[in-house]
C-alpha positions in Angstrom: -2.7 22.3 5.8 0.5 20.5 5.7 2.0 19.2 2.2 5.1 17.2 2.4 7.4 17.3 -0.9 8.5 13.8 -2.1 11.6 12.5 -0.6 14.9 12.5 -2.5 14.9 9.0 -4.7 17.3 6.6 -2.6 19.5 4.3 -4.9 18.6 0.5 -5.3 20.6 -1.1 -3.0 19.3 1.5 -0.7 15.8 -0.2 -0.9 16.7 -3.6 -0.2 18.9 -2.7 2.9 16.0 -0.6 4.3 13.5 -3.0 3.0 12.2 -3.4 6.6 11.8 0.0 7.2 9.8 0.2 4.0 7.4 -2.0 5.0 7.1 -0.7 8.7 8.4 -4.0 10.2 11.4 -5.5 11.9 12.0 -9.0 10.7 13.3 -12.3 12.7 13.7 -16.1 11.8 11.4 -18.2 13.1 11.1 -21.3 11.8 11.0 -20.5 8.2 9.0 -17.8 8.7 10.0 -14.2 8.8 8.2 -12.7 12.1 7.6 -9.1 12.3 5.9 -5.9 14.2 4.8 -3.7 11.8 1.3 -2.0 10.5 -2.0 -3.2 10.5 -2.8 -4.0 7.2 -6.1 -5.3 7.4 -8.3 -3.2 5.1 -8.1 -3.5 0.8 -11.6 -2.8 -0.6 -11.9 0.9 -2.0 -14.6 2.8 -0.3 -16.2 5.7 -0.9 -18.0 7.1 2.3 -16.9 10.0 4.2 -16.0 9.6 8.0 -18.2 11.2 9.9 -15.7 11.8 12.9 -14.1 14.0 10.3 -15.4 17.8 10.6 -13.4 18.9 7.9 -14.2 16.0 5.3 -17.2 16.4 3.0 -18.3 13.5 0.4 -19.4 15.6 -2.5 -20.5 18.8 -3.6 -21.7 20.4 -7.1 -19.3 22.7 -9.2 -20.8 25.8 -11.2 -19.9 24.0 -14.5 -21.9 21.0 -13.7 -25.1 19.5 -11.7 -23.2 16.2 -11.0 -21.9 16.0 -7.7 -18.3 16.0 -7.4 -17.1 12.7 -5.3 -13.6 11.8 -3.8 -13.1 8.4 -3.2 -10.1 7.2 -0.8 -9.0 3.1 -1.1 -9.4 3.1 2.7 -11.5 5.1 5.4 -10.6 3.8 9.1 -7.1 2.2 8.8 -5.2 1.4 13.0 -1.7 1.4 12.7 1.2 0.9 15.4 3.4 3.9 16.7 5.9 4.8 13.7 3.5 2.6 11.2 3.2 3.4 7.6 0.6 2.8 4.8 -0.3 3.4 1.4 -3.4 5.7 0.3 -4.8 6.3 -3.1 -7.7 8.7 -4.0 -9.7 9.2 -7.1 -12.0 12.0 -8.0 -15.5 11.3 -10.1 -17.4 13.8 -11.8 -14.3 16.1 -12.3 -12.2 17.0 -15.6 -9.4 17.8 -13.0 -8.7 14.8 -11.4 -5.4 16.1 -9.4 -6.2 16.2 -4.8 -4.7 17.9 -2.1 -3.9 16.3 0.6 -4.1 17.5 4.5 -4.0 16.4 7.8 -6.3 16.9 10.8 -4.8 17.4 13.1 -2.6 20.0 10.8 0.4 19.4 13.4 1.6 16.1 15.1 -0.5 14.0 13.2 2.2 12.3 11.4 3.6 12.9 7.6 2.2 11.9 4.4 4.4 12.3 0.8 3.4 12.1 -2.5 4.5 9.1 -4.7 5.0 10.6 -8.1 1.1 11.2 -8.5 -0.8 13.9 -6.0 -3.1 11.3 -6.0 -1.4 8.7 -3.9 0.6 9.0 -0.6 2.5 7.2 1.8 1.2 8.3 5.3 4.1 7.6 8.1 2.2 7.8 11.6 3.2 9.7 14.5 4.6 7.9 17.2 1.9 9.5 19.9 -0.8 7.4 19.8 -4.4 8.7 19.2 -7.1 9.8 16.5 -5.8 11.5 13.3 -7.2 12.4 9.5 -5.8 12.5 6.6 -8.0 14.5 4.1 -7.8 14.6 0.4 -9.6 17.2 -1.4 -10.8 17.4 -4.8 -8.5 20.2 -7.0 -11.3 21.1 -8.9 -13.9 21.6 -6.1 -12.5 22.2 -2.4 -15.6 21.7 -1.2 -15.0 17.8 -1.9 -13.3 15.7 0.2 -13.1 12.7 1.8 -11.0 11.5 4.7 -9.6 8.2 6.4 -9.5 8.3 9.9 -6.5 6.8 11.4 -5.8 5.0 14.3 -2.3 5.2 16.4 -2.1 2.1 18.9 0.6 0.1 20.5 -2.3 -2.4 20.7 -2.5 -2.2 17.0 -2.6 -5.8 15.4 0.8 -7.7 14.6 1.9 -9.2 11.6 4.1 -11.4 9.8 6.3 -11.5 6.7 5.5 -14.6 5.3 7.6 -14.5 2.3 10.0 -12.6 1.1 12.5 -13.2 -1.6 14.5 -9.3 -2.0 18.0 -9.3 -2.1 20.3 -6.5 -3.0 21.8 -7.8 -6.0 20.9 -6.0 -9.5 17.8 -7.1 -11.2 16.6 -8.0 -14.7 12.8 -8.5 -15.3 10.6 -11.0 -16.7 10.8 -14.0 -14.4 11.5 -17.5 -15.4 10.2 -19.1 -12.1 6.8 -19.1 -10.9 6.8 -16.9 -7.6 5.4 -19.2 -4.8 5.2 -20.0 -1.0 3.7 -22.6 1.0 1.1 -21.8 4.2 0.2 -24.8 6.5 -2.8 -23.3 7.7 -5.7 -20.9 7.2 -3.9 -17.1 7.2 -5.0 -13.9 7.1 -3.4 -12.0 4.2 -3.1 -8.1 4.9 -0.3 -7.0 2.8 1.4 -8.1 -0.6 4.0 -5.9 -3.0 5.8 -6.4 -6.1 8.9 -4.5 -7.4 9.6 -3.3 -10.6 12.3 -1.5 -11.1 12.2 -1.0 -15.2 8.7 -0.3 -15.1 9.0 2.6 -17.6 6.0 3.7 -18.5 4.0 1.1 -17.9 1.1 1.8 -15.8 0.2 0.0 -12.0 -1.6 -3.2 -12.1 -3.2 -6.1 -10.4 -1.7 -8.4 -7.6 -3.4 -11.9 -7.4 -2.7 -15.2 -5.4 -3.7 -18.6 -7.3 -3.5 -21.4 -5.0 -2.4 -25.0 -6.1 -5.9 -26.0 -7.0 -6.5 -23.1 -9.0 -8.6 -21.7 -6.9 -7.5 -17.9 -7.4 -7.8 -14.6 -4.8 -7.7 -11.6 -6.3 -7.2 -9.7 -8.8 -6.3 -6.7 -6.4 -5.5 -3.3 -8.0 -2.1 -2.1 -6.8 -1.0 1.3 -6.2 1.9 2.6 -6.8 4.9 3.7 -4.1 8.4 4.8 -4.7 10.7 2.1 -4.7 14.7 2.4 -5.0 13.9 5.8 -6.4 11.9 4.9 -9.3 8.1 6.1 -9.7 5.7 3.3 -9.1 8.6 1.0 -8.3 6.8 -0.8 -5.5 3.5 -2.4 -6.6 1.8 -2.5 -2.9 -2.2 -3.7 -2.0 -4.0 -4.5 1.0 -6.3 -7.8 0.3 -8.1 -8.4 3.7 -8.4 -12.0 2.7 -8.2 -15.1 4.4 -6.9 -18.2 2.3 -6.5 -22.0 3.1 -3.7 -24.3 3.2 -1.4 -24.7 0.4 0.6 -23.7 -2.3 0.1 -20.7 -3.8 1.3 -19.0 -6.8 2.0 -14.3 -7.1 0.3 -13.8 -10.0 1.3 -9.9 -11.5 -0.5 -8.4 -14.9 2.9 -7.2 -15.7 5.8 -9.8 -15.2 7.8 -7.9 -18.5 8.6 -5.4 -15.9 8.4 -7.8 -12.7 11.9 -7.5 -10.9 14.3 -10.7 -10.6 17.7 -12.1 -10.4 19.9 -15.4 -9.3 19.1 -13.9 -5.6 15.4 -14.5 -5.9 15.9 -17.9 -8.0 14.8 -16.4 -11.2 11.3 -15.5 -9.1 9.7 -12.2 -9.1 10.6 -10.0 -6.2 7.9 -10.1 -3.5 6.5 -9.7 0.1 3.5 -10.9 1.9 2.3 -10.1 5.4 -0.4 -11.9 7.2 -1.9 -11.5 10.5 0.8 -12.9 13.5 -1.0 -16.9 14.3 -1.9 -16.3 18.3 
C-alpha cells in the first residue's frame, strides 16, 4: 500500500506561476484562446460501482455492529489521462460512523502518486509517465473489507484539451467579486474541467460550480471538491462537468463568492479556469 504525506503548502504567488502545472497543461495563444495538452477530463457524475478489472476493490460488506452494508463511493471509476496527467478524486463512505478511507494503489509501485488534500477523503492522483492500466483504491476506515476503486488509464492518445478561460494572475487577492465572471464560446464545446480559487476560504465549507448562459439557461450546479491551492486547504474549488453547452455568453456562478478570489488583475472577476475538449 503506498500513502503519500501532503506536500509542503507552496506560497501564493507560487500557485499562479505554476498554475499550468496545476492543471496538468501547457498553455499557448491562439487566437484568444488559451490551447493546451493536458488531462482528460471528461468524467463528473459521482458513481458508485466497483470496477470489476479491480481484484482488490470490493463494493460493500457488513460490519459486526450493523446489518447495513458498508458502501464506498468514489466521484469517478474509469478516468484516461496523458503521461504526467493529474486529477482530482473524492470518496465518501455510507453506512459508517467512521467516515475517514485509505487510499492505495494497484499496482502498489509505478503506478503513479496520489496526496491527500487536507481531508483523507480526497486526493490528487499524479499519473505515471509509463503508460498502461492502474487503480487507485480507497478503502473504508471502518471496514477494510469495503472498497471501491477507479481504474485509470495512462495514454499518449489520451484526449486533448483546451483552456478556454482563464483570468489568474499573481497579484494579491481580495474576495467577493464586483464583476460577473464570464466568457464567450462561438460554438458547441465540450466542457471537462472548471475551478475556482479561494484563498480566504476559512472555514467555509466546498461548494457548487455552475455555468448560466446568457439566456438563462443554467448547467450545473456541480459539487466541487476541494484541492490545495497556494497552500491553503480547499483553496482550489475543482469539478469535472462532462457537459456540452451551446454558443454564447455564459456566466461562473459559485455558492460562495464572500470567499471567491479577485483583484484589478482579474477585472474585479472571480478567479477561474475552464477546459474543454480541443475543436478537431
Amino acid at each position: 500500500m503506498t500513502r503519500v504525506q501532503a506536500r509542503t503548502p507552496r506560497p501564493w504567488p507560487a500557485l499562479l506561476l505554476g498554475l499550468a502545472a496545476l492543471t496538468g497543461c501547457t498553455t499557448t495563444v491562439d487566437l484568444g484562446q488559451l490551447s493546451t495538452t493536458g488531462p482528460d477530463t471528461s468524467t463528473g457524475d459521482t458513481l458508485d460501482a466497483t470496477d470489476a478489472s479491480a481484484p482488490t476493490s470490493t463494493g460493500a460488506s457488513t460490519t459486526a455492529s450493523t446489518d447495513t452494508p458498508v458502501t464506498v463511493k468514489i466521484t469517478e471509476t474509469a478516468v484516461t489521462l496523458p503521461p504526467g496527467g493529474w486529477r482530482g478524486f473524492s470518496a465518501t463512505v455510507e453506512n459508517a460512523s467512521d467516515s475517514y478511507v485509505t487510499w492505495s494503489l494497484d499496482p502498489p509501485a509505478n503506478s503513479g502518486v496520489f496526496v491527500e488534500q487536507g481531508s483523507p477523503r480526497t486526493v490528487r492522483y499524479d499519473a505515471p509517465a509509463t503508460p498502461g492500466t492502474y487503480h487507485l483504491i480507497a478503502t473504508s476506515d471502518e471496514d477494510p473489507t469495503a472498497s471501491v476503486a477507479a481504474t485509470i488509464t495512462v495514454s499518449a492518445s489520451a484526449p486533448t484539451v483546451a483552456t478556454i478561460f482563464t483570468n489568474y494572475n499573481p497579484d494579491s487577492v481580495g474576495s467577493d467579486p464586483t464583476a460577473d465572471t464570464t466568457f464567450v464560446v462561438t460554438e458547441t464545446r465540450h466542457i471537462t474541467y472548471i475551478d475556482t480559487y479561494h484563498y480566504l476560504i476559512g472555514n467555509t465549507p466546498v461548494g457548487t460550480i455552475s455555468l448560466r448562459h446568457s439566456d438563462n439557461t443554467l448547467y450545473g450546479p456541480w459539487q466541487a471538491m476541494g484541492l490545495y491551492g497556494g497552500g491553503i486547504i480547499n483553496g482550489l474549488w475543482v469539478c469535472y462537468p462532462n457537459v456540452d453547452i451551446k454558443p454564447g455568453t455564459y456566466t461562473i456562478v459559485d455558492s460562495s463568492p464572500s470567499t471567491w478570489s479577485t483583484n484589478g488583475g482579474s477585472g474585479n472577476q472571480g478567479f477561474a479556469q475552464v477546459d474543454a475538449l480541443a475543436l478537431p
